[in-house]
C-alpha positions, 0 to 999 in steps of 0.5 A: 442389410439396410438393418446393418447399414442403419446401425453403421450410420448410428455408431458413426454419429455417435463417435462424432458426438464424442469427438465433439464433446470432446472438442468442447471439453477442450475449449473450457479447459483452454477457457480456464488456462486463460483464468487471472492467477495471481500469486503473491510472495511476502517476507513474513506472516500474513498474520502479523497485523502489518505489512505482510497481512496487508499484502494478502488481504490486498491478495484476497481483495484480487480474488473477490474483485476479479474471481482470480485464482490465488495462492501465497508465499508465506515466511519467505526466506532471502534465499528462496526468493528466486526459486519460490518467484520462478516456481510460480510462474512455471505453475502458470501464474500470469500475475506474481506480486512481490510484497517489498522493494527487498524482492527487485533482484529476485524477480529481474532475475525470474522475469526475463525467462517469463516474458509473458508474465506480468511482475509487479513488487509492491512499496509505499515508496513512490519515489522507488523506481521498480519498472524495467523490461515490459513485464514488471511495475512498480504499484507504489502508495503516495507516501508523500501525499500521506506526510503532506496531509499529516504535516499540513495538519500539524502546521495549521494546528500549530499556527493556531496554538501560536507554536512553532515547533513540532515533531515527526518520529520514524520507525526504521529509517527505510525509504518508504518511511523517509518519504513521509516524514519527508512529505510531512515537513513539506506540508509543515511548511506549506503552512508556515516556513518558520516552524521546526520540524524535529526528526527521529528515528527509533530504528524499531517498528515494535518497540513502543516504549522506544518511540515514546521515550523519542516523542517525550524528547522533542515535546520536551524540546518544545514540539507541541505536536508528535507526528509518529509513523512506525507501524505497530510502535506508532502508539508510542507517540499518543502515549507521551502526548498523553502522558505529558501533553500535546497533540498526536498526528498519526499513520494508518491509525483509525482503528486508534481514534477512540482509544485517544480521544483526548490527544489524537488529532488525525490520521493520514492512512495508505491503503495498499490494498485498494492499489494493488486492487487498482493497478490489477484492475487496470490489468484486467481490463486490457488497457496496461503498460507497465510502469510505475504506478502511484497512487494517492488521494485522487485514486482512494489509496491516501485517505484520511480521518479528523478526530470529532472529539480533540480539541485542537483539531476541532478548530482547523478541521475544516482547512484540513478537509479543503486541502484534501479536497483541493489534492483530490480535484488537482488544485494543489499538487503535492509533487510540486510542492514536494519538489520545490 
């Protein structure tokens, strides 16, 4: 009898230890539930050596920092917008980000039904106005900051060289773009008001040939110095001040200095994925309200780099490199003279 009740006693404990493993099996499941899980969504490719690879090697810089769980979106049609936005959140996704102003409609739509999700919708335009409700911010790049830097540049080597004319070329006339032709001719200006600025839009952001024929006008026009933002069609500038002389100032092109080490001066580079990195650090760490988050030279998001080799830039690189100092400790303040 005592046998049987031993072997009672046993089976009980024995439940009772399933029934804790059990309990604790629960416990890391709801742990993983709580797991960072970002998705992101881009027009494109994110293969395309541009902005949509830019937006997943952002994604990927997530994943690394903050061993989040991720997942992509790929060659995003206009029509699946929505639903590919709110299929993610349904999947338990607490963290979505939209590559471009192009997605706002979509995910104002999805985000009211998602309270408890956070959006974010990526530009390098920091004059875009993307917070709204209490679940979705902008992460925007200071294109300003970038231009200031380029046209601050230019206006320094075109005081040197007794000119007074330069040039700035665009790609599509898309806001983030205006902004930093807009920034460039405020740091022109900064140097000296009495230079020209020329201005252009080519309307591709592909077609080399396009932009440089545009930069072959103004340097026949006088400009001694072309300042090109376009992304793959950037080059097109180097190649007509290669070509038919002057000086390139260019955008988020480092990997470039080499090839043109005769005529490229300096590049001002926006870094986006240390800005989504950033703003979702700031997430992570739980001290967050949404808004509109712009990032520039003090955040590491607007950088820049002086050829050692071009002449020109050679003579004022160490005047560049104090007005980058001086934005980065808040001596100068780009907004203020952007807004003046």
């Amino acid at each position: 009898m005592k046998k049987m009740k031993r072997i009672g006693l046993i089976l009980v404990l024995f439940l009772l230890s399933l029934v804790t493993v059990a309990c604790g099996s629960d416990t890391s499941d709801n742990k993983s539930d709580n797991k960072l899980k970002v998705a992101l969504v881009v027009t494109g490719s994110v293969a395309d050596n541009g902005w949509n690879q830019i937006g997943y090697n952002g994604l990927l810089e997530i994943e690394k920092a903050y061993g989040a769980q991720v997942a992509y979106n790929e060659n995003t049609p206009v029509s699946q917008y929505n639903q590919v936005i709110k299929t993610y959140a349904k999947d338990g996704y607490n963290v979505i980000i939209a590559h471009g102003t192009e997605f706002k409609d979509a995910i104002l739509e999805v985000a009211k039904d998602y309270p408890d999700t956070q959006f974010f919708i990526t530009s390098s335009d920091r004059t875009a106005k993307i917070a709204e409700g209490d679940n979705l911010s902008g992460i925007l790049a200071d294109g300003v900051e970038q231009g200031f830097l380029q046209g601050v540049t230019a206006g320094y080597i075109a005081q040197n060289q007794g000119s007074k004319t330069v040039g700035a070329v665009g790609g599509i006339e898309i806001a983030a773009i205006k902004t930093t032709i807009e920034g460039f001719k405020t740091g022109v200006h900064y140097v000296d008001p009495a230079i020209q600025v020329l201005e252009a839009y080519t309307g591709s952001f592909d077609d080399v040939n396009k932009l440089k024929e545009q930069s072959i006008t103004f340097i026949q026009q006088g400009a001694t110095i072309i300042m090109s933002t376009a992304n793959g069609a950037t080059k097109g500038g180097f190649e007509a001040t290669l070509d038919k002389g002057g000086v390139s100032i260019g955008a988020n092109a480092t990997g470039l200095m080499d090839q043109y080490p005769k005529n490229l001066a300096f590049t001002a580079n926006v870094s986006m994925v240390k800005a989504m990195s950033t703003v979702i650090g700031r997430l992570v760490d739980g001290d967050f309200k949404n808004g509109d988050f712009v990032l520039g030279v003090k955040d590491g998001v607007v950088t820049m780099d002086m050829s050692k080799t071009q002449p020109d830039m050679l003579k004022v690189a160490d005047k560049v490199q104090t007005m980058f100092d001086d934005i980065k400790s808040g001596k100068i303040n780009v907004t203020e003279e952007f807004n003046k």
